[in-house]
C-alpha positions as CSV (number, residue, x, y, z in Angstrom):
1,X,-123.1,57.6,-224.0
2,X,-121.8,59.8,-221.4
3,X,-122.2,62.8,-223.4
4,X,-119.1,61.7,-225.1
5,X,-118.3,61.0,-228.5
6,X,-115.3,59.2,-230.3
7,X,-113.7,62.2,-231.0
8,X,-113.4,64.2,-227.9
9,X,-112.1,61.1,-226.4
10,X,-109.7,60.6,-228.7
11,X,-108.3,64.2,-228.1
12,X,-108.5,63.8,-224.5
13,X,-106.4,60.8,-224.8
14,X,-104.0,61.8,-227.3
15,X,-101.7,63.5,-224.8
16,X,-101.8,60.8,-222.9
17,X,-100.6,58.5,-225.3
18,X,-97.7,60.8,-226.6
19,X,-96.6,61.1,-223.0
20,X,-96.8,57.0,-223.3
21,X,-94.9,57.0,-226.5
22,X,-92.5,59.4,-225.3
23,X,-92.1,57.6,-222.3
24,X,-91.6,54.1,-224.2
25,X,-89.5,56.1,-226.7
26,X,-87.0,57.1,-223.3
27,X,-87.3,54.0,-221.8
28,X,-85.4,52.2,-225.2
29,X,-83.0,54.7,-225.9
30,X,-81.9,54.7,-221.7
31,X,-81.8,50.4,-222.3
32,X,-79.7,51.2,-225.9
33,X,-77.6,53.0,-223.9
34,X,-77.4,50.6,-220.9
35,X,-76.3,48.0,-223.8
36,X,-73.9,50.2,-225.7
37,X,-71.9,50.9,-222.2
38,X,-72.0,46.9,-221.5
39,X,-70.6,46.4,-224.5
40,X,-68.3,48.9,-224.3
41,X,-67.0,47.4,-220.7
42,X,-66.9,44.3,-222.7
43,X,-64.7,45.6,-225.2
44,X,-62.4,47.3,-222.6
45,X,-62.2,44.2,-220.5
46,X,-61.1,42.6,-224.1
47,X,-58.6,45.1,-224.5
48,X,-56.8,44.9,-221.2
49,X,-56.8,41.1,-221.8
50,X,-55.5,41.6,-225.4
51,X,-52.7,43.6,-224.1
52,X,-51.6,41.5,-221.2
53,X,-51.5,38.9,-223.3
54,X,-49.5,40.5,-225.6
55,X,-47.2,41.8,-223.1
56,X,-46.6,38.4,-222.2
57,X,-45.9,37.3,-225.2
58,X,-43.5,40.1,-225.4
59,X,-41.8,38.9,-222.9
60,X,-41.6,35.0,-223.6
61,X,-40.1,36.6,-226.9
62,X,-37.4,38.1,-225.3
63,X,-36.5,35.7,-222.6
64,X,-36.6,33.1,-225.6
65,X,-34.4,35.7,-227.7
66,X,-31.8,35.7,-224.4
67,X,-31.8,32.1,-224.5
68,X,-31.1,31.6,-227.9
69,X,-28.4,34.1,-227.5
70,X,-26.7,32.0,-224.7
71,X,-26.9,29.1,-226.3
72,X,-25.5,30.6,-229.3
73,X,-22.5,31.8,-227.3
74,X,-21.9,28.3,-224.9
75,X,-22.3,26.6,-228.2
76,X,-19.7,28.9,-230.1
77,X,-17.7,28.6,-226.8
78,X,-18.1,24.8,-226.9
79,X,-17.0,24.4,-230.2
80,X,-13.7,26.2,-229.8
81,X,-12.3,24.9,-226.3
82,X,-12.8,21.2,-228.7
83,X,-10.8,22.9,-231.5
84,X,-8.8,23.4,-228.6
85,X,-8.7,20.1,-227.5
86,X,-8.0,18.5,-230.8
87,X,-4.9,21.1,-231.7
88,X,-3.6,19.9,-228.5
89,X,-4.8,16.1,-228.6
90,X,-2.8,17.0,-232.6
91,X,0.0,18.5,-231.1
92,X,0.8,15.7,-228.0
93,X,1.0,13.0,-230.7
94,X,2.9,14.8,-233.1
95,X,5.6,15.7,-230.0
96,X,5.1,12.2,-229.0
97,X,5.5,10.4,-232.1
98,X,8.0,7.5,-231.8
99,X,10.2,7.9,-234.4
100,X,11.6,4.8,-236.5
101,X,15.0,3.1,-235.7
102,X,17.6,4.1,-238.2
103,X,18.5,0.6,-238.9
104,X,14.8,-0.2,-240.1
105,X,14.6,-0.6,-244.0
106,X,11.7,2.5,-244.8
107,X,9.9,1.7,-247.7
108,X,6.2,2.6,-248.5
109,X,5.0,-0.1,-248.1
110,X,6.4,-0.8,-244.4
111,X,2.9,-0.7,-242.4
112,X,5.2,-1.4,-238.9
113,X,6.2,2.1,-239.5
114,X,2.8,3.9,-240.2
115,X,1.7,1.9,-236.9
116,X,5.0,3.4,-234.8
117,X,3.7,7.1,-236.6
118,X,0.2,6.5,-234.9
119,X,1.9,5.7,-231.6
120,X,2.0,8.1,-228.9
């Protein structure tokens, strides 16, 4: 047909279809490479993400360290100005104490007297 015969078109076309191949060949490795720099954005996008969020957390940290800190301290402080208090609450009703009357019989067992003690 044609004066041509299977083989002679088949070298005639074999160029061709290497330049095809070759072609399909770029076309995958260019769409690989498209993928590989979307995933890399991807990844970076992660990152930044990953570290802001860690920064953050950094930071709640610290603040939370601060507070713990201050409330350490106002507690500490707290607790001192009521030892305060109490020495001095201690100290007003021991200056305060009404003594007993010398003519009152002391005995142990004389509860009038612990109740005059307690007196302020």
């Amino acid at each position: 047909m044609f004066g041509l015969s299977l083989g002679s078109l088949a070298w005639k076309a074999a160029p061709w279809l290497a330049i095809l191949m070759l072609c399909g060949v770029l076309w995958g490795v260019w769409g690989w490479k498209e993928a590989a720099e979307a995933a890399q954005l991807r990844a970076e996008e992660q990152l930044a993400v990953a570290v802001r969020v860690n920064k953050d957390n950094e930071v709640a940290r610290l603040k939370l360290e601060r507070q713990l800190e201050a409330d350490r301290r106002l507690s500490a402080a707290e607790i001192e100005a009521a030892n305060l208090r109490k020495k001095s609450v201690d100290t007003i009703k021991k200056e305060h104490r009404v003594a007993p009357d010398s003519n009152d019989p002391i005995s142990n067992y004389d509860l009038d007297h612990f109740d005059r003690l307690r007196q302020p």
